[in-house]
Structures are given as C-alpha cells and as structure tokens.
N, C-alpha and C positions, 0 to 999 in steps of 0.2 A: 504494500500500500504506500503511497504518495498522495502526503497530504503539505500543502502549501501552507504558512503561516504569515500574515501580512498584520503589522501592527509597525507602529509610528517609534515604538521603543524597544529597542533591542534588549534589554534585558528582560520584557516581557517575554520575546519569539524565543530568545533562549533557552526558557524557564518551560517554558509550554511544548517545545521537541527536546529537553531534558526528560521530559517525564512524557512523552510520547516512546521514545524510545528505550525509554525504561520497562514500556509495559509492550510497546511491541519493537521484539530488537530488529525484525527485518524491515523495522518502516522506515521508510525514505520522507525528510522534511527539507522544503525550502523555506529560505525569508524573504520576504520583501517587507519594507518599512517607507514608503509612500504607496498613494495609487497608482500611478503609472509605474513603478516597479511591480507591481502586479499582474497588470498588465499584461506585462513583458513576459513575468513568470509563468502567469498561467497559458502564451503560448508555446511557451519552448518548454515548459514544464509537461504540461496534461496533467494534469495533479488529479487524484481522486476523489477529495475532499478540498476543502478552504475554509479557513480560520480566520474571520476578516473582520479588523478594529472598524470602526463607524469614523472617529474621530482620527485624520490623517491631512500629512499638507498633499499638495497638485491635486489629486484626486481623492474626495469623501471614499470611505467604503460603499454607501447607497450607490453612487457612482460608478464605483467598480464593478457592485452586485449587476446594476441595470446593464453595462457593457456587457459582463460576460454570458448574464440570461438572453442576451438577444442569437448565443450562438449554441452555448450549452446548460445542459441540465445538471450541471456537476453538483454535487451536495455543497452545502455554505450554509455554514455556521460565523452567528454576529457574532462581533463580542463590543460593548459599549458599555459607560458609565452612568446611559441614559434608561435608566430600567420603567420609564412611563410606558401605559397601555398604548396611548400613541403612538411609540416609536418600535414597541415589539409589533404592533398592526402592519405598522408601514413597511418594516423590512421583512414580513413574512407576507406580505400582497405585493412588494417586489421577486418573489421568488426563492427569499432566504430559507433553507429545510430547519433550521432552531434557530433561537435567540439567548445568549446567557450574558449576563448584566454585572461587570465588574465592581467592584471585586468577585472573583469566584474560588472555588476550592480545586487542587487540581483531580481529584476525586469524583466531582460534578462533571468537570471537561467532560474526564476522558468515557463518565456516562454517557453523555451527549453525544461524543464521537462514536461509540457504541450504537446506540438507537439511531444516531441518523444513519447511518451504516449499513445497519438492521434493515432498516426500511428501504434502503436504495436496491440492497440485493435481495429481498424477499420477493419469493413467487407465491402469490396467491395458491393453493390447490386445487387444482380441475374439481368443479362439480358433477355430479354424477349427471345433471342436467346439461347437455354440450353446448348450448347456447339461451337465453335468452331475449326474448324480442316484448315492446310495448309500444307501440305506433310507432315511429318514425326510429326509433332508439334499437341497439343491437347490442348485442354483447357476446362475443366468442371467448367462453372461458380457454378453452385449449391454445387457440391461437394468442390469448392475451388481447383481442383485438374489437373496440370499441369503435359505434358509427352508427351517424344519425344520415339519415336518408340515402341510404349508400354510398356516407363519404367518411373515411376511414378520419377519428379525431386523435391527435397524438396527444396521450395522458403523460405525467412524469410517472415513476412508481408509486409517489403516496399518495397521488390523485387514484390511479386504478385502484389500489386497496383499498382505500377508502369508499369508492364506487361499487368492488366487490361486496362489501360487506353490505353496502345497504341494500343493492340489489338481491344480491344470494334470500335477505330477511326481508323481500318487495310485500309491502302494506302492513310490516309490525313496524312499533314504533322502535329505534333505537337512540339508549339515552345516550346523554354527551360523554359521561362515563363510559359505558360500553366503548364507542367506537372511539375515544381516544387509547382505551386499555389496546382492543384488538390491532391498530392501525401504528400506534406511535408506542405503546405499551405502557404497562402499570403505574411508571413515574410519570407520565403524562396526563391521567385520568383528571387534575381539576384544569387543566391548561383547555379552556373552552375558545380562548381565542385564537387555539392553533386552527382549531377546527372550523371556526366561521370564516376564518380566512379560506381554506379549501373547498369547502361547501360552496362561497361565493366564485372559487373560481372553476367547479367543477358546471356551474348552473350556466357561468360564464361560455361556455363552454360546448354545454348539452341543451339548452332550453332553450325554445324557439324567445320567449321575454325573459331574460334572467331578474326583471322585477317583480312578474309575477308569475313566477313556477309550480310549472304544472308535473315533472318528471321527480323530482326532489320536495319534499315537502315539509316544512315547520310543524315541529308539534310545541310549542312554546312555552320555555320552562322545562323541555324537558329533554326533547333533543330530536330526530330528522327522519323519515320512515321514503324510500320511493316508491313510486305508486303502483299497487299491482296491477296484473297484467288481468286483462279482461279481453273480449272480443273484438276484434276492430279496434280497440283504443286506437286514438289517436288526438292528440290539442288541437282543439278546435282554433289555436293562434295560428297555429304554424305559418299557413299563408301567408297571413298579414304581417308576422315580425320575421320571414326569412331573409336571416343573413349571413353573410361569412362566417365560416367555423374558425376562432383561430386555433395552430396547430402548434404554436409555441410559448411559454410564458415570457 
C-alpha cells in the first residue's frame, strides 16, 4: 500500500508515516507539505490512499480534494483543526471518504485508514437474486453494475454498498445506525452526516428530481428504506426532470 501524506508541517507527515509504518512495515509513504506538491505527488505517485491537511499555503487541501476528484476516486482522508458540522459537510460533499479533526490520536488515524480501506476494497456479496429492476433503475448484483434507463451510472465503492444495502432490504425501513454499522462499520454508527452526505449524492445521481425522491426515500428521524418493486413501477417524473447522469464525483 501507498499512501500519500500532505500536510503544511513536516513534523506532522513524519509523525503520521512513523506510525504508518510501524503498523504496516511494507507501506510505502510520500510527503508533500503544500498543495501543488500534491499535486505533483499524486501524479507521479498513484498513491492508494491520501492524508490531506485543509489548512496549507499555494493550494487549500479543498482545492487539492476538488482537482484530484475530477480524475480519480482515490480514498482521502481530511485532517483539519476545523472540527464544525460545516466543514466535515463540505469536505465529504466534495468527495472526501473521512474527516478527523486535529488534534487526533495516532490510534484513531490508523482506525480510519483501516475503514476507509475496508470500504474501498469490499465486495458486496452476490444475492441469491441476480438482479434487481424498479422502473427505470437496475441493479446487476454479479456484475456490480448499476443503471437507470439503460445507461450504465458509475458508483465509487461506498456509494454501491450503501445502495446495496438498501436495495437488497427495498421497502423496510433502515435506520441510520444500521447502515452506517453495515457500510462504514461499528465506529461509525452515530456519524449521521457521513450518510446524508451519500444518500444526497446517490439520489444525485439515480432520481429523475433528486428534490423530490421517489427511488430513495426519508423515513425521518429514523433513517432511509428504497422503494419496492411493484409492477410496472415507474416515476411518474421521469419525463419531465430527465437529465444527464453524472458518472463522476
């Protein structure tokens, strides 16, 4: 594994692939300590993972996050001293996979690195059901392969599990617990805004209105059920709000 470390203070990046490679001896760590060394690194890098401070001179980490989501889906994890709801929102609806709020423990990190890890390489399990269909929506469990009106949608990994789950359970309710437990796992079960954040970009994504969704559904206060499959279903929106699927975050 090749995990990139980019933070403004070198004795930070030090601290952080000292105790990376203490827990894994064959990982490979770069530093960068601005944005645009970033950049740089993660193209001549490819790195598997990224470790990225908020707070840097030439380029913000937000900055760096948005360049590199317009090409890949690499895992990125924040690290900031700004621990408000608004700024863990904002970097995980730019594409961030965690947010941890400095000071941290290196113990927590290397949690983090773990579960986001988890979730980048976890395969959902084939259902004994080889596909599921609900009007215009698809879902080939075996292929991994999601699509509305016969156009193939490109999910990251925590998108499709997350869509797994709630399809696999179409019309029970599942609460916010549950599907943070199954998706992000146990230490994530009260972290409810990992999940609004995905939800909004899954809906983004699959619903002909992602204002008013009709595939995905609120049970409020408690957590998100998709709708099952009936005969013919189909949203009676479709027509009137079709538009482009987009296929990247």
């Amino acid at each position: 594994m090749h995990i990139l470390i980019v933070d403004n203070e070198p004795d930070i990046c030090e601290v952080i692939a000292a105790t990376l490679n203490l827990h894994w001896h064959d990982c490979k760590v770069s530093t960068a300590h601005d944005g645009e060394e970033a950049i740089e690194q993660f193209y001549q890098q490819n790195p598997d993972l990224i470790i990225l401070d908020i707070c840097m001179p030439r380029l913000n980490g937000l900055e760096v996050l948005e360049h590199i989501r317009r090409i890949s889906d690499v895992p990125v994890i924040i690290l900031s001293v700004r621990g408000e709801e608004i700024d863990k929102v904002r970097g995980l609806e730019m594409g961030a996979d965690d947010y941890v709020t400095k000071p941290f423990g290196h113990l927590e990190l290397l949690a983090r690195v773990h579960a986001v890890m988890r979730r980048t390489d976890m395969i959902a399990p084939t259902a004994k059901a080889p596909s599921f269909q609900l009007g215009d929506f698809a879902i080939n469990y075996a292929r991994r392969e999601v699509s509305i009106a016969g156009r193939v949608v490109e999910l990251t990994p925590t998108e499709y599990n997350l869509l797994y789950h709630l399809v696999r359970n179409a019309g029970r309710v599942m609460t916010h617990a549950s599907l943070l437990t199954r998706v992000w796992g146990k230490e994530y079960a009260a972290e409810i805004d990992y999940l609004k954040v995905y939800i909004r970009r899954l809906r983004e994504k699959l619903e002909p209105n992602p204002h008013n969704p009709w595939y995905i559904l609120t049970e409020r206060g408690i957590g998100y059920k998709f709708r099952a499959a009936s005969p013919s279903s189909l949203p009676a929106t479709r027509a009137a709000h079709e538009r482009p699927i987009h296929v990247k975050d």
